[in-house]
N, C-alpha and C positions, 0 to 999 in steps of 0.2 A: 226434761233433760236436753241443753243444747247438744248440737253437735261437737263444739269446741270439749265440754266436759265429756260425753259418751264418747272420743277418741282420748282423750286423756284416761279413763277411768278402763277404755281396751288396750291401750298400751298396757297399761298396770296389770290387771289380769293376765295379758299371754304373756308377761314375763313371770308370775307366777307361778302358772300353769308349766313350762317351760323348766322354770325351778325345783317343780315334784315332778321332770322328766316326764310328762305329758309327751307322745310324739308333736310335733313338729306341726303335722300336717291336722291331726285333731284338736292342737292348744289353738290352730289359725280360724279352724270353721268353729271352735265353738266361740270363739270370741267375737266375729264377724256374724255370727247367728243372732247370738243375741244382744249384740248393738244396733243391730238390723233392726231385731225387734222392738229395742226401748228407743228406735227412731220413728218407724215407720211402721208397727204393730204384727202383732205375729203371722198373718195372711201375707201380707207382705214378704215375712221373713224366708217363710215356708215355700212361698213362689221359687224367692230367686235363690233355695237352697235346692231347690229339684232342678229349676231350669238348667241354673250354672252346674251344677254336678253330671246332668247328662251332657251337655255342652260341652264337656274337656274332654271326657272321656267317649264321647261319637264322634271323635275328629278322625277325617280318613289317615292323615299323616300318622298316628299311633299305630301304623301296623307297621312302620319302620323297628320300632322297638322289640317286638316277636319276633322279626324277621332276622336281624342281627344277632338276637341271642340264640335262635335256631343255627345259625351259620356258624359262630362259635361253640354251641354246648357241642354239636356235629364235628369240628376241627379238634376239639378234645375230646372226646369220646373214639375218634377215629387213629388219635396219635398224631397229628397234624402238628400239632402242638411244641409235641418232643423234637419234631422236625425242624420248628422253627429252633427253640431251642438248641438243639446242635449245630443248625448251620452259626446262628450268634458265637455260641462257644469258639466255633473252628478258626472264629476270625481276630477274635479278642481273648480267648483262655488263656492266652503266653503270658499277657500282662501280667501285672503285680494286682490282685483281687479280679483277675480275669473271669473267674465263674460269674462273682457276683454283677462285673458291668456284663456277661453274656446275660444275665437272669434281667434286669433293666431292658437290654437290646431285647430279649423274647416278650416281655411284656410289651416294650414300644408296639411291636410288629403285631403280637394278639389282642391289644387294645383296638388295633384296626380292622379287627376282625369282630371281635365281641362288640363292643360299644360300652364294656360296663367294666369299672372299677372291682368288683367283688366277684364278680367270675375271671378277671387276668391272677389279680392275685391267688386265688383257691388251686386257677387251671397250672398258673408257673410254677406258686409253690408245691404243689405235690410232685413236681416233675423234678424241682430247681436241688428244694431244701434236702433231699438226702444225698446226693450228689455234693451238695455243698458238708454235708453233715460227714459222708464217707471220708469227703480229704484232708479234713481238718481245719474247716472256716470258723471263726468265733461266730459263735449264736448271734452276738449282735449283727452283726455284720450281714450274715445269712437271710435273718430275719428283718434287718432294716432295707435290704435293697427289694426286697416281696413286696414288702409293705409299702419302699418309696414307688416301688415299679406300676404295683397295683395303681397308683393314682393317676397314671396316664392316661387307665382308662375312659376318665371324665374329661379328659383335656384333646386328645388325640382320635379323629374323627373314625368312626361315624360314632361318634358320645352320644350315648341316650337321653345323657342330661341337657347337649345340646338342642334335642329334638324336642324335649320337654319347654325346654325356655322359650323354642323359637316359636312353639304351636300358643304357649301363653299370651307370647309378647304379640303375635304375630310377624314375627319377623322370618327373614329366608333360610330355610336350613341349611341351602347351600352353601351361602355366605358363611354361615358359624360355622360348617365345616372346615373352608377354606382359612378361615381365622384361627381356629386352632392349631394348622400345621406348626408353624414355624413355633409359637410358645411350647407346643409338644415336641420336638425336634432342639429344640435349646435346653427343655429341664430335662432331657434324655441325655443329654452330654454334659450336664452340667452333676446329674446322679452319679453319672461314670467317672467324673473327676473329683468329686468327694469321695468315692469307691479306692480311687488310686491315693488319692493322699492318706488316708486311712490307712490301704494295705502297704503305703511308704513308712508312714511313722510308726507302724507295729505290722511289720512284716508276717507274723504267726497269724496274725487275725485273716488274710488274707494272702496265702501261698502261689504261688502260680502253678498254671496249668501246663499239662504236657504240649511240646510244639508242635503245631499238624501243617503237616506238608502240602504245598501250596495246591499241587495237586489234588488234594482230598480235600482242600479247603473246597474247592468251586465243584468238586461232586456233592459233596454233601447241604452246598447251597440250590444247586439243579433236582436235589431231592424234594428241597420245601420249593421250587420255583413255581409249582402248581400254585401252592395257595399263594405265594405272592402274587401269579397273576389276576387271582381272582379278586385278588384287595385291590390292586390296581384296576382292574376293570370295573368292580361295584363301584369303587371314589373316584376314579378317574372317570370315567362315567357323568356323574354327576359335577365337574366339575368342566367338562370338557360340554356339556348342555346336550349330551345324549339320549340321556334319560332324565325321569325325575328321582329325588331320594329315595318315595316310594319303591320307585322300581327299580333302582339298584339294590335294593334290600331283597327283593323275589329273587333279583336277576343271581346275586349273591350266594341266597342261600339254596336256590336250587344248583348254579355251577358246583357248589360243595355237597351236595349229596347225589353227585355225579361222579364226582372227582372219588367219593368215598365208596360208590358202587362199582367204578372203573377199577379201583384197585383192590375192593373185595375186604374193606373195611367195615360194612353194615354187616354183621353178624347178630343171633340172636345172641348171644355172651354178648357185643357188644351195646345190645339194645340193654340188656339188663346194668352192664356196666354204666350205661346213659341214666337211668333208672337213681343208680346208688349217685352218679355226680350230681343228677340234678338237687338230690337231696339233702347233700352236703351244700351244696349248694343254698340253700333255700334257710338251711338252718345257720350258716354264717350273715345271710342276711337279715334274718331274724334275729341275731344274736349282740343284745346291748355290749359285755362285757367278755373279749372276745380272750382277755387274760386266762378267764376261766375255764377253758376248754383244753383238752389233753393235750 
C-alpha cells in the first residue's frame, strides 16, 4: 500500500468511525495506528504508540490544567461564584433581559477563573437558572444564555483548550492567552446584545430586573473584588512576564484556598458539597446527549 492510498483509505475510515459516534480522540489513534502499521509494520506502530502517548501526557505544562480547575471547582464550592454573579446582576439587571446578560457577564469572569467550558456552564447555571426560573424568563432564553455563556469558557483565558493546543503545537501559552482577550470580550458584548434584542422584541421572555442603587452596586462588586484580584494576578502575571503559566496556575489556586480559609468557606459540609459538584460535574462531561437529563 502506497502512502498516497493508506492516507486516502484513513481518511475514509475516521470519517466512518466518526459516523457510528466513535469518540473523537479513539476514531484518531485508531486510524493513525493502523496506517502506521500497514506503512511501517506493527513494531513500528507499537513504538511510536507508547512513545507518543507518554509524550503528551509527561509534559510539565499539563499541570496548568488541575491547577485551574482546582481554583475554580474551589470558587464554587466556596460561593465565589454567586459573588461574582451578583456583583454582574447589580450592574446590568435593570436592563431589558438583564439577568440573562448578568449570567454571560458571570460566566465571562468565571471562565477566567475555571479555564473550562463545562464547569462555567454547570457552576452559573445552578446559581443563574432558578433565579432566572423564579422571575419569569422564557426557558429559551434562560437556558440559551448558560449555554451561550458556557462557551467562553474555551475562548477566555486561562482555556484549557488553549494549553492543550499550544503544548501540541508547541506554541507559547502566553501568547494564546493574550489572543483570546479581546475575541472573548467582543462575543461577551455581542451575547448581551442578542440578550437585549430578544428581551426587545418579546419583552415577557426577558423582564427587567429590580434597580440597585449605585451605592450597593460598588459594595457588592468589593464583595467579589478578592477573586477578581486573584484572576488578575494569575493572568496578569503572566502576561506582564512575572511568572510562568505554570506558576500562575499554583500561584492562583493556592491565593483561592486562602482566600476561602480567610473567610471560613472550607467546611467539611463544604468539602462534601465539593464531592456532589465534582460529580455532577464529571457526569455532564461524560454525557453525549445532554437533552436527556432532568
Amino acid at each position: 500500500m502506497t502512502p498516497i492510498t493508506a492516507g486516502i483509505v484513513g481518511i475514509v475510515c475516521l470519517f466512518v468511525l466518526l459516523i457510528l459516534r466513535t469518540p473523537v480522540a479513539f476514531a484518531m489513534l485508531a486510524t493513525g495506528f493502523f496506517g502506521y502499521w500497514a506503512l511501517e509494520g506493527l513494531r513500528s506502530a507499537g513504538g511510536v504508540l507508547l512513545t507518543e502517548s507518554y509524550s503528551a501526557v509527561a509534559s510539565y505544562n499539563l499541570i496548568i490544567v488541575p491547577m485551574f480547575v482546582l481554583l475554580g471547582n474551589i470558587s464554587a464550592v466556596a460561593g465565589f461564584s454567586r459573588g461574582l454573579y451578583d456583583a454582574a446582576f447589580a450592574w446590568v439587571g435593570r436592563f431589558k433581559g438583564g439577568l440573562a446578560s448578568a449570567s454571560v457577564l458571570g460566566c465571562a469572569v468565571f471562565a477566567a477563573v475555571s479555564g473550562s467550558s463545562v464547569a462555567t456552564a454547570v457552576t452559573l447555571g445552578r446559581v443563574a437558572l432558578p433565579e432566572m426560573r423564579r422571575l419569569g424568563y422564557a426557558p429559551s432564553l434562560s437556558t440559551g444564555a448558560i449555554a451561550a455563556g458556557g462557551t467562553l469558557g474555551f475562548l477566555i483565558p486561562p482555556s484549557t483548550g488553549f494549553v492543550l493546543y499550544a503544548i501540541l503545537t508547541e506554541e507559547s501559552i502566553g501568547r494564546l492567552f493574550i489572543a483570546g482577550i479581546l475575541p472573548g470580550l467582543l462575543l461577551t458584548a455581542l451575547f448581551m446584545i442578542a440578550i437585549w434584542t430578544v428581551a426587545t422584541l418579546d419583552p415577557k421572555a426577558g423582564p427587567r430586573g429590580e434597580p440597585v442603587p449605585i451605592r450597593q452596586r460598588f459594595r457588592v462588586l468589593g464583595q467579589a473584588g478578592p477573586l477578581l484580584a486573584i484572576i488578575f494576578i494569575s493572568i496578569g502575571g503572566i502576561y506582564a512576564g512575572v511568572f510562568t503559566p505554570v506558576e500562575a496556575s499554583g500561584i492562583g489556586a493556592a491565593l483561592v484556598i486562602l482566600l476561602a480559609v480567610a473567610r471560613r468557606r472550607l467546611t467539611w459540609a463544604g468539602f462534601r458539597g465539593g464531592a456532589e459538584y465534582s460529580r455532577h460535574l464529571g457526569d455532564a462531561l461524560h454525557d453525549r446527549d445532554w437533552r436527556q437529563r432532568p
